[in-house]
Structures are given as C-alpha cells and as structure tokens.
C-alpha positions as CSV (number, residue, x, y, z in Angstrom):
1,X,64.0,23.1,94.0
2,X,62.6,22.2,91.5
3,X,64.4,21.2,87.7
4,X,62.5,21.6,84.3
5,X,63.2,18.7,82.2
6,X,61.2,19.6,79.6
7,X,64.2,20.5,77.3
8,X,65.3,16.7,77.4
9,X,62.2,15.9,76.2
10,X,61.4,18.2,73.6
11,X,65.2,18.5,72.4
12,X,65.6,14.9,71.8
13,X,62.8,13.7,70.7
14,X,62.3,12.0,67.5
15,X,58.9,13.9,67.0
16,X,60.7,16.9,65.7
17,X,63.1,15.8,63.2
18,X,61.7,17.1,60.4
19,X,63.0,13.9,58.0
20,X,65.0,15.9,55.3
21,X,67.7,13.8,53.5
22,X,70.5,15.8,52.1
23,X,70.3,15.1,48.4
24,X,74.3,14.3,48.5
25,X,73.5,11.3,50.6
26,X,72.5,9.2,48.3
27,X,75.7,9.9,46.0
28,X,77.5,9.5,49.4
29,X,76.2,5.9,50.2
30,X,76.2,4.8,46.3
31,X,80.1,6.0,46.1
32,X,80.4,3.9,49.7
33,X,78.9,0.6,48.0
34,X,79.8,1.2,44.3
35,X,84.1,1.3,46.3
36,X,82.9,-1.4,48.8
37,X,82.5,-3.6,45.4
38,X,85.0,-2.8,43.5
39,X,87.8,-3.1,46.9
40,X,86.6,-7.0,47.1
41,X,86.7,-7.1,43.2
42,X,90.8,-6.3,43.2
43,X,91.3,-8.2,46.1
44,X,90.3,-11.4,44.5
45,X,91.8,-10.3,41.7
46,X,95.0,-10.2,43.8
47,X,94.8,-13.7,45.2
48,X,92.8,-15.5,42.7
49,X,96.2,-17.6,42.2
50,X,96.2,-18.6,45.6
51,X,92.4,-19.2,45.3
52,X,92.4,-21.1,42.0
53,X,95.9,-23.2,43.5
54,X,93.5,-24.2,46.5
55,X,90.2,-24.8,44.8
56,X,92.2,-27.5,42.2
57,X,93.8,-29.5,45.4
C-alpha cells in the first residue's frame, strides 16, 4: 500500500501563499495599538495618586 503524501506537501507549503494583505488589516492592527495606548494612558490616569504618593516617599 502505498499513501500519496504529496497533498501535505503542496497544501501546506509556504510556496503557495500568494502574500495578499487584506487592506482592513492595517486599520485592524492600528485600531489594536492606537486602544493598546490609550488603555495604559487611563490606567495611569486612574492610579497616578497612588503613583505620585509613592514616587514622593
């Protein structure tokens, strides 16, 4: 018996990704990033008591 496994190959293989980016992506990973900021921004906001009480010590 003998077992083709020539669709592995071919299937998976990073030969034939044809390396189109879906133009949304970028928005996507900006929106990601542009969040990821502003998220650390409040949360300092948030504590910056706490922060600025332990700094002065």
């Amino acid at each position: 018996m003998i077992i083709d496994y020539s669709f592995l190959i071919n299937g998976f293989s990073l030969i034939q990704i044809s390396g189109y980016i879906d133009p949304g992506s970028f928005t996507a990973i900006m929106a990601m990033i542009i969040g990821g900021i502003a998220g650390v921004g409040m949360t300092l906001k948030m504590y910056w008591y706490k922060i600025k009480e332990k700094m002065s010590k």
